[in-house]
PQR file of N, CA, C, O and H, with PARSE charges and radii, in Angstrom:
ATOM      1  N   UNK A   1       8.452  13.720 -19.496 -0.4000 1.5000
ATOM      2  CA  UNK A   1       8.551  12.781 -18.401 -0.0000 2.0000
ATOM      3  C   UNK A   1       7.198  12.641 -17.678  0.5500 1.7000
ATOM      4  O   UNK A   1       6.980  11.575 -17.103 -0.5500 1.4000
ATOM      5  N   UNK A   2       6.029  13.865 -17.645 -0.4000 1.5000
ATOM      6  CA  UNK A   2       5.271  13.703 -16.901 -0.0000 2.0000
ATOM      7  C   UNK A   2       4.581  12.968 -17.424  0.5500 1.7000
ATOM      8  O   UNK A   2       4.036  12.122 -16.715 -0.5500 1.4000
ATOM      9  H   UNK A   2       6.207  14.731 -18.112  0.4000 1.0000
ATOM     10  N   UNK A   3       4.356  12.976 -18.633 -0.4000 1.5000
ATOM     11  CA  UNK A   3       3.288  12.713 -19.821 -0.0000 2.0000
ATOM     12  C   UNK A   3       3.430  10.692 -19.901  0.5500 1.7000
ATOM     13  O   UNK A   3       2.809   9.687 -20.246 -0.5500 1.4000
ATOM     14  H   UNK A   3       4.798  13.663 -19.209  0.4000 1.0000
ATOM     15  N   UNK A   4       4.492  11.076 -19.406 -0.4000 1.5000
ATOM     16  CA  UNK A   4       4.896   8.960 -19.393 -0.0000 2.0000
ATOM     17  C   UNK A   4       4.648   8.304 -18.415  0.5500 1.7000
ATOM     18  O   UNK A   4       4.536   7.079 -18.369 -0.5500 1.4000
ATOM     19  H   UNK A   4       4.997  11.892 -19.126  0.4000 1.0000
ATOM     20  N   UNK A   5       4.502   9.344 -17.233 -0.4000 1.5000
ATOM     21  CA  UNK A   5       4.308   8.972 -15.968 -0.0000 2.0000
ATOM     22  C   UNK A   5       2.593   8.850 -16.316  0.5500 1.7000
ATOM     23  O   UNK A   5       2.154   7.733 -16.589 -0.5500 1.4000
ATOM     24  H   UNK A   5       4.592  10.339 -17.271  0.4000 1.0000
ATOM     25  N   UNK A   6       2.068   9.517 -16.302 -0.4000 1.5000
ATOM     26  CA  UNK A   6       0.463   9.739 -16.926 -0.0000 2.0000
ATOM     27  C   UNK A   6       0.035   8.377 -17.549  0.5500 1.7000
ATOM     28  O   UNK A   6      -0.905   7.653 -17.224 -0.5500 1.4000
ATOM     29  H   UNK A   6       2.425  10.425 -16.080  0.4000 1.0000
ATOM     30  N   UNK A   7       0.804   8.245 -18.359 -0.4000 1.5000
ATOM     31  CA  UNK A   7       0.365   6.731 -19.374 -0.0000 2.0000
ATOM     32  C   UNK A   7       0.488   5.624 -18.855  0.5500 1.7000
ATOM     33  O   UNK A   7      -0.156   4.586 -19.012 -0.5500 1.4000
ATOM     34  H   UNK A   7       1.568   8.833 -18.623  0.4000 1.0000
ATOM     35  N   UNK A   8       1.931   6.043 -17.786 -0.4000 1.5000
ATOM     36  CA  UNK A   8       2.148   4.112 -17.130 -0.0000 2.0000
ATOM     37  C   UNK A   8       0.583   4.656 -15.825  0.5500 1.7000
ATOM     38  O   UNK A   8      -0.258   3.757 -15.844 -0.5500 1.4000
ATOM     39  H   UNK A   8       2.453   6.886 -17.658  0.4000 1.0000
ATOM     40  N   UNK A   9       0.322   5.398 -15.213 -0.4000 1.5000
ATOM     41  CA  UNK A   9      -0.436   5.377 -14.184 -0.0000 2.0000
ATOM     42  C   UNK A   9      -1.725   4.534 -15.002  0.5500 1.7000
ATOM     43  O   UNK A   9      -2.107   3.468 -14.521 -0.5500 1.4000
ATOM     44  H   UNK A   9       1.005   6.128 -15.197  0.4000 1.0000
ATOM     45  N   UNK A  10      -2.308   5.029 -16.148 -0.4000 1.5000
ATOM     46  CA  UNK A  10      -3.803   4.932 -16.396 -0.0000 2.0000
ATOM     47  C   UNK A  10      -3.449   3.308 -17.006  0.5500 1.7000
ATOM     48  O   UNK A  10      -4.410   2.546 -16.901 -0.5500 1.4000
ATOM     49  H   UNK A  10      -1.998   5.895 -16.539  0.4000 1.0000
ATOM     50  N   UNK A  11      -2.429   2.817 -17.506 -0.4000 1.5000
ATOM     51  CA  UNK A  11      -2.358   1.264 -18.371 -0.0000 2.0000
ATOM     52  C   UNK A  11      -2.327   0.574 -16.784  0.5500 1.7000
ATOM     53  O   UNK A  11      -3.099  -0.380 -16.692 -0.5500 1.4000
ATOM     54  H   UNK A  11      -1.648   3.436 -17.591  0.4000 1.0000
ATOM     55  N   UNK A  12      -1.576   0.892 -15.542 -0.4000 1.5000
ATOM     56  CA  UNK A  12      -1.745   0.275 -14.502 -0.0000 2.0000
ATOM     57  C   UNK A  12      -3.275   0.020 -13.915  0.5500 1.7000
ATOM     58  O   UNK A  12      -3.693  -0.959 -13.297 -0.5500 1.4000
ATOM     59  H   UNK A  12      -0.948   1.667 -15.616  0.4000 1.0000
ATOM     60  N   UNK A  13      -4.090   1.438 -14.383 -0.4000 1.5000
ATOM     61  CA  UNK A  13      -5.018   1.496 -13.208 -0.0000 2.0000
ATOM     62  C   UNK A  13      -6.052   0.038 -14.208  0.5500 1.7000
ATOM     63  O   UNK A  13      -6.802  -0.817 -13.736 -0.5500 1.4000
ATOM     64  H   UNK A  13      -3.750   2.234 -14.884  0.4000 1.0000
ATOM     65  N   UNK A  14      -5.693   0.264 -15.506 -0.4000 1.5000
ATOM     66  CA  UNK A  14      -6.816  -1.103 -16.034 -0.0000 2.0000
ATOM     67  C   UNK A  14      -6.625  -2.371 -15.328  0.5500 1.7000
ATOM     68  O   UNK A  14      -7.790  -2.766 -15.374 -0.5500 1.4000
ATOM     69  H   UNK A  14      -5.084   0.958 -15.889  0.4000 1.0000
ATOM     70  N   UNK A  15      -5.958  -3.334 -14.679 -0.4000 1.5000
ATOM     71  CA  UNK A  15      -5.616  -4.261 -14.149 -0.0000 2.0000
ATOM     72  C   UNK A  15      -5.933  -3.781 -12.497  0.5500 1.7000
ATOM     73  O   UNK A  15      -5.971  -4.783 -11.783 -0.5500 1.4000
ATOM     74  H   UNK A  15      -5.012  -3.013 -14.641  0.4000 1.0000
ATOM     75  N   UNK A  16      -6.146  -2.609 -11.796 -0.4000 1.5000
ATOM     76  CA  UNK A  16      -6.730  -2.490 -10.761 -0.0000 2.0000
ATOM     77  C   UNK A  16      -8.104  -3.564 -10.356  0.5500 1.7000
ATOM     78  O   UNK A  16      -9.102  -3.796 -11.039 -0.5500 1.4000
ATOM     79  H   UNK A  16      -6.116  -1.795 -12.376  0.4000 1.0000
ATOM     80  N   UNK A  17      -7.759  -4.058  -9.093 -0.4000 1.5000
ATOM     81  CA  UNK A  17      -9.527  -4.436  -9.057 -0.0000 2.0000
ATOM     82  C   UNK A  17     -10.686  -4.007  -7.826  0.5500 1.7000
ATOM     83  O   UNK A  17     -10.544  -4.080  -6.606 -0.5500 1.4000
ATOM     84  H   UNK A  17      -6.949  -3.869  -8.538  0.4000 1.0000
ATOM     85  N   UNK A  18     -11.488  -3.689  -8.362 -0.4000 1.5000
ATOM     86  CA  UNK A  18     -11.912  -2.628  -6.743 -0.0000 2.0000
ATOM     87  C   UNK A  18     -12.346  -3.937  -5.742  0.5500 1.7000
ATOM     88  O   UNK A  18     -12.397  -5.138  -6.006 -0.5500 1.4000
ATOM     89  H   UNK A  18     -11.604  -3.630  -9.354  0.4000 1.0000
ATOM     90  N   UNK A  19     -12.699  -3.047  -4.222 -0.4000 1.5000
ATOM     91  CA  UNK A  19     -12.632  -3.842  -3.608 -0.0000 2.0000
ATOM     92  C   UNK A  19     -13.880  -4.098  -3.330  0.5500 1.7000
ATOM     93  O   UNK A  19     -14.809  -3.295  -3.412 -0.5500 1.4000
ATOM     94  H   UNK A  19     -12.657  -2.071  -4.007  0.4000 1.0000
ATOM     95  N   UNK A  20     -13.976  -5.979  -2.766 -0.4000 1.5000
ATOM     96  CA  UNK A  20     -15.480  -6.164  -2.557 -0.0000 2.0000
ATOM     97  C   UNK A  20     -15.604  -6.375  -1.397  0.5500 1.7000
ATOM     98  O   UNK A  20     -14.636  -6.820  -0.779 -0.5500 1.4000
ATOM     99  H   UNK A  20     -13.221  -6.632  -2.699  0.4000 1.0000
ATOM    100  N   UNK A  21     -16.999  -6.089  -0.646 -0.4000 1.5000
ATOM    101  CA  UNK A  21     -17.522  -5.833   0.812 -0.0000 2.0000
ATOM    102  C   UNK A  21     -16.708  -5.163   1.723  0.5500 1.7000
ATOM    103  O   UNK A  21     -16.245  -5.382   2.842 -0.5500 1.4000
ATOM    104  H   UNK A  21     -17.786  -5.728  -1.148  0.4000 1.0000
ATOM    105  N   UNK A  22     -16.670  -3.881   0.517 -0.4000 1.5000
ATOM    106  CA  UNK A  22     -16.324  -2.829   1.767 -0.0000 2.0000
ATOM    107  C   UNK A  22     -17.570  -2.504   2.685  0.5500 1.7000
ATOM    108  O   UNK A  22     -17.270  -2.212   3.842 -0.5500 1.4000
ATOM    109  H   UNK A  22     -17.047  -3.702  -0.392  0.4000 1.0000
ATOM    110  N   UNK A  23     -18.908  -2.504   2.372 -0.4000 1.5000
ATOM    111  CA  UNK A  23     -19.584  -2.539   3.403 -0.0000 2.0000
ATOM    112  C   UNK A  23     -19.919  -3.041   4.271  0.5500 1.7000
ATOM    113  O   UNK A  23     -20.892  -2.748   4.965 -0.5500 1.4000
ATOM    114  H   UNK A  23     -19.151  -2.741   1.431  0.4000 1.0000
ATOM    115  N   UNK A  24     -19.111  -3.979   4.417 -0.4000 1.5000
ATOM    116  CA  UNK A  24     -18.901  -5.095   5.618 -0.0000 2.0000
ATOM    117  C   UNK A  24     -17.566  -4.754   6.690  0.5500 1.7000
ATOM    118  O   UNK A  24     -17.155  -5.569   7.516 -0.5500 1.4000
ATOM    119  H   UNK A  24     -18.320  -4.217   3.853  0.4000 1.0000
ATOM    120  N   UNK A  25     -17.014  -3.430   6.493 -0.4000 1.5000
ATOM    121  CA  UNK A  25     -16.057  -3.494   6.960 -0.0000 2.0000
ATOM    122  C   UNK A  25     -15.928  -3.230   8.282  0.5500 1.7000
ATOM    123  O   UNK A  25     -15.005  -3.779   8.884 -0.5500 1.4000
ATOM    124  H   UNK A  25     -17.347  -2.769   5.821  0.4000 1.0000
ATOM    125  N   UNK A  26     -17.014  -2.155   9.134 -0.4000 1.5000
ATOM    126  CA  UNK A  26     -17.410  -1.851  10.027 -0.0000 2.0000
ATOM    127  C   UNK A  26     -17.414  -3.236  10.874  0.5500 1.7000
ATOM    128  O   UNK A  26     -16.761  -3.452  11.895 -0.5500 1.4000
ATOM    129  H   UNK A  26     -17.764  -1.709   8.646  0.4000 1.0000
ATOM    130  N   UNK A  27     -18.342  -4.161  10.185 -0.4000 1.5000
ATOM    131  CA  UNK A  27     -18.931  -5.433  11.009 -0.0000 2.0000
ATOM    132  C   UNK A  27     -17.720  -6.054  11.164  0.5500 1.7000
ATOM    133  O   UNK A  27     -17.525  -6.626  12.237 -0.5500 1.4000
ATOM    134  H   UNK A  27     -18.873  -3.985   9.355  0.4000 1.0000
ATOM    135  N   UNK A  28     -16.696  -6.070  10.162 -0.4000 1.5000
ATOM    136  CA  UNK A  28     -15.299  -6.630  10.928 -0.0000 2.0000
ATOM    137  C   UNK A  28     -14.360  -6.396  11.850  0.5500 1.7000
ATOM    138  O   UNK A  28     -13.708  -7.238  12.468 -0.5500 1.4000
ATOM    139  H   UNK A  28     -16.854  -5.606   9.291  0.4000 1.0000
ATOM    140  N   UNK A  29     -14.296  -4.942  11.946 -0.4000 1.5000
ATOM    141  CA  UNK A  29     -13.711  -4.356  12.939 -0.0000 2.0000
ATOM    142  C   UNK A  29     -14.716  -4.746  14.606  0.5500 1.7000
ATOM    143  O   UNK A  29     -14.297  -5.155  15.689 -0.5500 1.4000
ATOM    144  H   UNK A  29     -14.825  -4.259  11.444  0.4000 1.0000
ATOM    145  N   UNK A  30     -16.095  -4.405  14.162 -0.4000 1.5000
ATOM    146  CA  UNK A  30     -16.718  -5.138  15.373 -0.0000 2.0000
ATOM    147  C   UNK A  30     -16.480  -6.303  15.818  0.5500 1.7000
ATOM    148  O   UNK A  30     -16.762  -6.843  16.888 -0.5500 1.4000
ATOM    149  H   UNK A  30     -16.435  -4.073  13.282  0.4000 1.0000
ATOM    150  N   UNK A  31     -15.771  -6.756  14.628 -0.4000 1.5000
ATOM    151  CA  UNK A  31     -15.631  -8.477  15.500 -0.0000 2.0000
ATOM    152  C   UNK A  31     -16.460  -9.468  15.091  0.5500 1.7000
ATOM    153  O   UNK A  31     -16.382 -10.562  15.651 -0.5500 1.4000
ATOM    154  H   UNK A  31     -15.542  -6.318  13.759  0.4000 1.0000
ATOM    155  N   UNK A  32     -17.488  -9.231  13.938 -0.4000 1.5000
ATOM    156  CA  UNK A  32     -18.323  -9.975  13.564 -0.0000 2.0000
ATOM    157  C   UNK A  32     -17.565 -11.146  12.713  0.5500 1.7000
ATOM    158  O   UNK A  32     -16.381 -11.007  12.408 -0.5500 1.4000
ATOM    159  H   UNK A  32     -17.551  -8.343  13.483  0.4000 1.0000
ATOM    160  N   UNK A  33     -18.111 -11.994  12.446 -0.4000 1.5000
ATOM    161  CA  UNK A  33     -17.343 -13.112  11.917 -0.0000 2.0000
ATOM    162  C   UNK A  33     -17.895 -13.529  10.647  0.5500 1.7000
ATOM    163  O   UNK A  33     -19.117 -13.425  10.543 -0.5500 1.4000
ATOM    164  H   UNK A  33     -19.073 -12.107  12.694  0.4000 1.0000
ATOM    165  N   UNK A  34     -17.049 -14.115   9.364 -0.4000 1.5000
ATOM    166  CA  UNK A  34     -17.804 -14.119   8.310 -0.0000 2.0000
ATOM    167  C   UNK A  34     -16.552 -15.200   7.784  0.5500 1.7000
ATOM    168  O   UNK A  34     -15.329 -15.335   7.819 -0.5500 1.4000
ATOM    169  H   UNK A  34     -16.057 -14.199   9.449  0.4000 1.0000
ATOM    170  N   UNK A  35     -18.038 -15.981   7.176 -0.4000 1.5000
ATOM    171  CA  UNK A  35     -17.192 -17.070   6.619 -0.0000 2.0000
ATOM    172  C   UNK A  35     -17.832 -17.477   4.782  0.5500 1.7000
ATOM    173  O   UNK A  35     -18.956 -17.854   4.449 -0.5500 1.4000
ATOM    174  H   UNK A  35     -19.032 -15.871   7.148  0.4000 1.0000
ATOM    175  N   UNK A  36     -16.893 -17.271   4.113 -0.4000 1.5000
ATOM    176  CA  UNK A  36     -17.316 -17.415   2.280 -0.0000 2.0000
ATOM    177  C   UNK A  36     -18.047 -16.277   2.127  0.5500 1.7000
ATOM    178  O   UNK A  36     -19.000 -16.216   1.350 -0.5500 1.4000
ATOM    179  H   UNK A  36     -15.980 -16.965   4.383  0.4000 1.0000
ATOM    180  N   UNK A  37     -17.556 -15.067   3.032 -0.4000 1.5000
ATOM    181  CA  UNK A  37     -18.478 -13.569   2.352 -0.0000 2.0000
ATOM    182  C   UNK A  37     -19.818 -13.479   2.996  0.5500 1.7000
ATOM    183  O   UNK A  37     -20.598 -12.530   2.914 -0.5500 1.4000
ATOM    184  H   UNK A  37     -16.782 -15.116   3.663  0.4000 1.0000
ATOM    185  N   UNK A  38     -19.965 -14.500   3.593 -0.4000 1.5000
ATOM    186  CA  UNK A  38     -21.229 -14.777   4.239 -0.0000 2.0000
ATOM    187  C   UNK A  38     -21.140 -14.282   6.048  0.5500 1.7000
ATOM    188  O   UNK A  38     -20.100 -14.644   6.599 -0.5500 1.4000
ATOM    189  H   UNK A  38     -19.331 -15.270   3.660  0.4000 1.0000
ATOM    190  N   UNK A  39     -21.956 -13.656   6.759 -0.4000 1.5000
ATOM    191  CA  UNK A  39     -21.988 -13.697   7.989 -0.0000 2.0000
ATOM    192  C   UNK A  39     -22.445 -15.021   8.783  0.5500 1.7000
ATOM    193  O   UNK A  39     -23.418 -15.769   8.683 -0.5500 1.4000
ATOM    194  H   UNK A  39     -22.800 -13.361   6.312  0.4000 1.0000
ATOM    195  N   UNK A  40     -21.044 -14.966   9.813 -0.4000 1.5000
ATOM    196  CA  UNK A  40     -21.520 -16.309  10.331 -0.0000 2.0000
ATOM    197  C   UNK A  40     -22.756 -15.934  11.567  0.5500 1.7000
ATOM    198  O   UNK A  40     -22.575 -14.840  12.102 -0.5500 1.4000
ATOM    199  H   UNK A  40     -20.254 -14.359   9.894  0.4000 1.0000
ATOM    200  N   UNK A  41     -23.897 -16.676  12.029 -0.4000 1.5000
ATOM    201  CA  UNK A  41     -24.695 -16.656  12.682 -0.0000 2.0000
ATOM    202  C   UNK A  41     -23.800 -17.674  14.358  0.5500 1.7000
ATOM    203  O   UNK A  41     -23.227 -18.731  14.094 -0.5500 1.4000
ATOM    204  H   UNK A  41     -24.045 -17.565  11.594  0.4000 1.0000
ATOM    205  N   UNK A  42     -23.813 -17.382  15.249 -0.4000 1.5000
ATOM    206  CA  UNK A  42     -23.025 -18.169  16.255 -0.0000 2.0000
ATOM    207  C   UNK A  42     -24.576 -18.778  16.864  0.5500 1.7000
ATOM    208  O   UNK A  42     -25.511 -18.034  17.157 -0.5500 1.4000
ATOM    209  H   UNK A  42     -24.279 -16.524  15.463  0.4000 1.0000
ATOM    210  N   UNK A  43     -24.609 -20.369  16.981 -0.4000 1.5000
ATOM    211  CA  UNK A  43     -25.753 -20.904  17.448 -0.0000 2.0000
ATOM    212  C   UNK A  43     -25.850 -20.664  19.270  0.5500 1.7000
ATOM    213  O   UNK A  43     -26.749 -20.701  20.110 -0.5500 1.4000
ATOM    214  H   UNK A  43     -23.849 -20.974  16.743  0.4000 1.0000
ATOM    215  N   UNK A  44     -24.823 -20.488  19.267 -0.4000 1.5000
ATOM    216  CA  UNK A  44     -25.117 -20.139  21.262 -0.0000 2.0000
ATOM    217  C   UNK A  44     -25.374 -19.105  21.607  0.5500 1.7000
ATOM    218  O   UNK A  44     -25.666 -18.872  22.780 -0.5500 1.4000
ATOM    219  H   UNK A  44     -24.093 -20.458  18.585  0.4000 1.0000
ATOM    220  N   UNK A  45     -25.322 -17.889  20.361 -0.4000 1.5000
ATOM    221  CA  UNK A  45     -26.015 -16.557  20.125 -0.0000 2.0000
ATOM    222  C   UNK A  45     -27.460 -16.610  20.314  0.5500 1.7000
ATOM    223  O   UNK A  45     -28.064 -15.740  20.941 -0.5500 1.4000
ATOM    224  H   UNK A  45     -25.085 -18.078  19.408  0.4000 1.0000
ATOM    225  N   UNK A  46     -27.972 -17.533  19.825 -0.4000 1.5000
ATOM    226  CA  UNK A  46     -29.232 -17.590  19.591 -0.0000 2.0000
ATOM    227  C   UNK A  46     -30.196 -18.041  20.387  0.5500 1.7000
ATOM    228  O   UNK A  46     -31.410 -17.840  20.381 -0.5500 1.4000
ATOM    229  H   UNK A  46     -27.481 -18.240  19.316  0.4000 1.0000
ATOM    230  N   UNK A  47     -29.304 -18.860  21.273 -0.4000 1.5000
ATOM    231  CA  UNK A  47     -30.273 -19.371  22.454 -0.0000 2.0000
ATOM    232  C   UNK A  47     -30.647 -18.383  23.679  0.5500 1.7000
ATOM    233  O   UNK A  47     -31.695 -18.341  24.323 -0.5500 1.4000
ATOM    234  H   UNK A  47     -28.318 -19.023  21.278  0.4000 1.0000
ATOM    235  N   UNK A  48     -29.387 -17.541  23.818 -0.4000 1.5000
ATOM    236  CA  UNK A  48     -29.059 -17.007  25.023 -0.0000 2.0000
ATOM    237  C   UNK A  48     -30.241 -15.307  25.053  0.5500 1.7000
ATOM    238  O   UNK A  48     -30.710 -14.564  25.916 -0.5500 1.4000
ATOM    239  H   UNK A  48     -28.536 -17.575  23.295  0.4000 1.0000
ATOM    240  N   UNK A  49     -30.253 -15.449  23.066 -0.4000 1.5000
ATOM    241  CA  UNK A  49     -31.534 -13.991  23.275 -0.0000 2.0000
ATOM    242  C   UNK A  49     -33.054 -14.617  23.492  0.5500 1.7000
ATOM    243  O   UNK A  49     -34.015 -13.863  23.645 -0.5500 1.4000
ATOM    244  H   UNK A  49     -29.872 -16.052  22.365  0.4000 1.0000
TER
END
């Protein structure tokens, strides 16, 4: 039984897909905003520095 359990885990894990921009994840929780994977730049950000 274990040995089947073993086989369905590893035929599942091929169809796994890892994840992308986890290093962006921080900046989301900050609140940063991102649009097409891309960071959005806010133009009234820019005036005000």
């Amino acid at each position: 039984m274990l040995s089947m359990i073993y086989k369905m885990g590893m035929s599942a894990e091929r169809s796994w897909k890892r994840l992308r921009g986890f290093r962006q994840l921080a900046q989301v929780i900050e609140g940063v905003q991102f649009k097409d994977g891309k960071q959005v730049i806010n133009e009234n950000s820019r005036e005000a520095a």
